[in-house]
C-alpha positions as a Python dict, from the first residue, in 0.01 Angstrom:
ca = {
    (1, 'X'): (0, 0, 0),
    (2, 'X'): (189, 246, 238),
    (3, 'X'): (530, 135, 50),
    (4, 'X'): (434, 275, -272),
    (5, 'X'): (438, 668, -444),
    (6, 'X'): (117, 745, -637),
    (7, 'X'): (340, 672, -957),
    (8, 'X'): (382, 288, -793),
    (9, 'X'): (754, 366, -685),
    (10, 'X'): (861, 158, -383),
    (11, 'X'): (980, 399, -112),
    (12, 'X'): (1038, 390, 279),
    (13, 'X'): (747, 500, 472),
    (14, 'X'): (812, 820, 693),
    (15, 'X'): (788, 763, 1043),
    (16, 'X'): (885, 1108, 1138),
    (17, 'X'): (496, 1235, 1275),
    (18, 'X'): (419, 876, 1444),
    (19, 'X'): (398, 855, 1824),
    (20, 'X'): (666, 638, 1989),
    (21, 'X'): (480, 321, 2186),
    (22, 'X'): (613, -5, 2327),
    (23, 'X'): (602, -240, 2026),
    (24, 'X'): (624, -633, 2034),
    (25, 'X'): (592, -851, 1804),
    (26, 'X'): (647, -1322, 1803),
    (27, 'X'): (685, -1524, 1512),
    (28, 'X'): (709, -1879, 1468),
    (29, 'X'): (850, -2126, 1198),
    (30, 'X'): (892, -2528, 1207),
    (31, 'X'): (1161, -2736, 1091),
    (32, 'X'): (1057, -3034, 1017),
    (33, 'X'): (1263, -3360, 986),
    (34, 'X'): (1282, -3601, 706),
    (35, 'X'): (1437, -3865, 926),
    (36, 'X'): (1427, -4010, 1297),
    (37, 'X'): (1796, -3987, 1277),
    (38, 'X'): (1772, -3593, 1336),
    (39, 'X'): (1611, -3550, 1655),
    (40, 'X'): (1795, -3868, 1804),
    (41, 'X'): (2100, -3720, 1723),
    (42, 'X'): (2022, -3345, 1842),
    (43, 'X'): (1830, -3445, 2189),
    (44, 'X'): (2189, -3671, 2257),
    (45, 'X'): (2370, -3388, 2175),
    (46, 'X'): (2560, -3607, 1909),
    (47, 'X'): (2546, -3395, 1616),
    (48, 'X'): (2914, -3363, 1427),
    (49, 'X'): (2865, -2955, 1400),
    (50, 'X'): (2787, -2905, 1752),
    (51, 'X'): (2417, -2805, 1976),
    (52, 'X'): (2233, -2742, 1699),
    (53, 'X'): (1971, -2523, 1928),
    (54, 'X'): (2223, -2296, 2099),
    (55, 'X'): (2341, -2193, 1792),
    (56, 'X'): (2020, -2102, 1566),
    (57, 'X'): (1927, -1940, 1888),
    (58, 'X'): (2211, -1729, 1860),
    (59, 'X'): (2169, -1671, 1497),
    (60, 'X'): (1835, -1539, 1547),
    (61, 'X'): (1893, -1292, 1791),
    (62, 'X'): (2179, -1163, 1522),
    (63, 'X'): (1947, -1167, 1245),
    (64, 'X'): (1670, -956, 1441),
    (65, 'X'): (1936, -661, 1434),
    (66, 'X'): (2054, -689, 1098),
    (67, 'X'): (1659, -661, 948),
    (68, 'X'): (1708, -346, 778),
    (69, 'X'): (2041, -454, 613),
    (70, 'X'): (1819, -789, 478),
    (71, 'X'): (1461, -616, 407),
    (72, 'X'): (1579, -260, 250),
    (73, 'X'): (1238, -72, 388),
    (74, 'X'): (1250, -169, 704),
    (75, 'X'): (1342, 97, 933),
    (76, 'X'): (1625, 86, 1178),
    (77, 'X'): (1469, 24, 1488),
    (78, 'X'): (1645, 37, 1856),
    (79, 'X'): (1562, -307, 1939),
    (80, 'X'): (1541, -353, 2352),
    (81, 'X'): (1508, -742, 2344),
    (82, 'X'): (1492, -1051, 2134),
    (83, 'X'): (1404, -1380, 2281),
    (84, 'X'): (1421, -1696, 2078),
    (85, 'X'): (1298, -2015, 2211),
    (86, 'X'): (1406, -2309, 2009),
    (87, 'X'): (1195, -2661, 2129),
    (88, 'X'): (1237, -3003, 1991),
    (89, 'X'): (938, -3239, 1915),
    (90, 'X'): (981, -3603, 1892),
    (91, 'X'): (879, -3799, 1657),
    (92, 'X'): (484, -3847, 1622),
    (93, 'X'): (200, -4027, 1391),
    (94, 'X'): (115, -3734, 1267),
    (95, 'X'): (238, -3713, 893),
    (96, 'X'): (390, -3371, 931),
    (97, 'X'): (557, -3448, 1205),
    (98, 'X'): (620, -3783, 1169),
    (99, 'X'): (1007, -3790, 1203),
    (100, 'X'): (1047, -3500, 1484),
    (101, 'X'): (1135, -3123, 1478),
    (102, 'X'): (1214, -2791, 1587),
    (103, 'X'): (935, -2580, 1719),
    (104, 'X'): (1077, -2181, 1685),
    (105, 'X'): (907, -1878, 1856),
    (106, 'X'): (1125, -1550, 1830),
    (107, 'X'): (998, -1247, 2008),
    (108, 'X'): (1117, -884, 1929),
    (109, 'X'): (994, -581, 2167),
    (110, 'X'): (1084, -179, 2166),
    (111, 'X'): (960, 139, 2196),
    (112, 'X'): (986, 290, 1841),
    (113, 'X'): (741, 468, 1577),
    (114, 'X'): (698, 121, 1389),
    (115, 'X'): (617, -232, 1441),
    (116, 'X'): (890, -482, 1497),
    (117, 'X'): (697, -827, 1319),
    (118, 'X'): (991, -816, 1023),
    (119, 'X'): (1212, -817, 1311),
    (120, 'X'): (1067, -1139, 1460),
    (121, 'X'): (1012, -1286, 1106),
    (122, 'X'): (1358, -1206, 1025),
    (123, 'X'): (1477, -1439, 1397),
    (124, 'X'): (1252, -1699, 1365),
    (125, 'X'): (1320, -1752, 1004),
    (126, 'X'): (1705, -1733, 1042),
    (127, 'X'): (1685, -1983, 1366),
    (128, 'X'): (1519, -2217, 1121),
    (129, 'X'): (1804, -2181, 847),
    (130, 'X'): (2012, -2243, 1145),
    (131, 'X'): (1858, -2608, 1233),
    (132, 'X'): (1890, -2670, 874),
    (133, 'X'): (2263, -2580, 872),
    (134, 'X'): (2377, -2781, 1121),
    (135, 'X'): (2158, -3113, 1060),
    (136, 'X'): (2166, -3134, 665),
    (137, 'X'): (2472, -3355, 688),
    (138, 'X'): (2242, -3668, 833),
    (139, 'X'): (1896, -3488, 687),
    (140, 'X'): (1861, -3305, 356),
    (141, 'X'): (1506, -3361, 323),
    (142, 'X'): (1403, -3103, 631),
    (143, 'X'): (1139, -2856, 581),
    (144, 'X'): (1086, -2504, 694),
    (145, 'X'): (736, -2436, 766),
    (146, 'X'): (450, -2229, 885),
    (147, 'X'): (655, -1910, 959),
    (148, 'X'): (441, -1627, 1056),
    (149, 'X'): (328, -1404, 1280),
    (150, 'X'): (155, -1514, 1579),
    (151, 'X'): (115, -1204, 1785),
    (152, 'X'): (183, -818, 1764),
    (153, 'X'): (134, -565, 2025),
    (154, 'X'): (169, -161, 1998),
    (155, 'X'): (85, 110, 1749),
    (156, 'X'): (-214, 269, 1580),
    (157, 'X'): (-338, -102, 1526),
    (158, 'X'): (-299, -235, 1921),
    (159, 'X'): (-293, -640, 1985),
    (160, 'X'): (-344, -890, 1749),
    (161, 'X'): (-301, -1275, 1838),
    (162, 'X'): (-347, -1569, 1628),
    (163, 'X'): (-665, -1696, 1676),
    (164, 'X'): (-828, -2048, 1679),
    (165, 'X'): (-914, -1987, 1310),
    (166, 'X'): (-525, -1961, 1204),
    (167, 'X'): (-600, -1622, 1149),
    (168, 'X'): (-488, -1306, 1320),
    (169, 'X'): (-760, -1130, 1513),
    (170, 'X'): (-787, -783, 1718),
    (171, 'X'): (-711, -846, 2089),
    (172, 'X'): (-1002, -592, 2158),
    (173, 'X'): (-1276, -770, 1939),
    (174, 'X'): (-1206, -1168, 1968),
    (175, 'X'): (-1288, -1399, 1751),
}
C-alpha cells in the first residue's frame, strides 16, 4: 500500500517525480426508493423542498472540489470539469427497483500527476446524499447503492472500464 511508511504510518504519497497526463475518472451510485410516492412526486416536480435533481447535481459538482478537505490524502488536484448526470427510473418488477430511483453518474477529468476516481466517488456519492435530503420527508426507507467506479482513464495504469463481469478490466486487454 502506497499510503503507508515501512513503519505502517499513513502518509500522502509524493507526486512530485510523476508525469502530468489528462486524467478522467466516472462513478456511479443508486438511490433507491422505498415508496412509489418518491418518484411520482419528483418526476411532477411536487416535492415540498424543491427539484430534487438540480440540486444533488449541484451538490456534486461542489463536493468533487472539496475531496481533499473530506479524504485527508487526497491531493489537491486542479479539477478542469465535473459532469453529473442525475436520471430517474420508474418504478419496475424488479425487487431492487421496485418503487423507482435515481440513477447517478459523476465524471471528473484533469491534467494532473494523480488520478481523479476519489474525485468522482466523492460527486456521485454526495449527489446521492442529496436525493436522500430532499425526499426523506415522504421516504425514509431509501437506499444508497452500488457506488463505484465505472471507468478511469490516464496515468501509469491507462483505461479501465467496468466490464460485463462487474469487474474493472484494462481497456488494452478486454475481458
Amino acid at each position: 500500500l502506497t499510503h503507508l511508511t515501512p513503519t505502517g504510518q499513513a502518509h500522502m504519497v509524493p507526486i512530485t517525480r510523476k508525469p502530468t497526463t489528462p486524467r478522467l475518472a466516472t462513478a456511479t451510485c443508486i438511490v433507491y426508493f422505498s415508496t412509489p410516492e418518491t418518484h411520482t412526486l419528483i418526476h411532477t416536480s411536487q416535492l415540498k423542498k424543491g427539484d430534487a435533481l438540480s440540486v444533488a447535481r449541484l451538490a456534486g459538482i461542489s463536493a468533487a472540489k472539496l475531496t481533499p478537505q473530506l479524504v485527508p490524502l487526497c491531493h489537491n488536484i486542479l479539477i478542469e470539469g465535473v459532469h453529473v448526470e442525475l436520471t430517474l427510473f420508474p418504478p419496475t418488477a424488479a425487487a431492487a427497483g421496485a418503487h423507482g430511483g435515481v440513477y447517478i453518474s459523476a465524471t471528473v477529468n484533469c491534467e494532473g500527476k494523480t488520478g481523479v476516481e476519489m474525485e468522482a466517488l466523492v460527486a456521485a456519492t454526495v449527489a446521492g446524499l442529496n436525493v436522500y435530503d430532499m425526499c426523506k420527508s415522504v421516504d425514509r426507507g431509501m437506499v444508497i447503492d452500488q457506488v463505484r467506479v465505472v471507468e478511469k482513464q490516464g496515468g501509469r495504469s491507462g483505461g479501465w472500464v467496468l466490464g460485463s463481469a462487474g469487474k474493472l478490466v484494462n481497456v488494452n486487454e478486454g475481458e
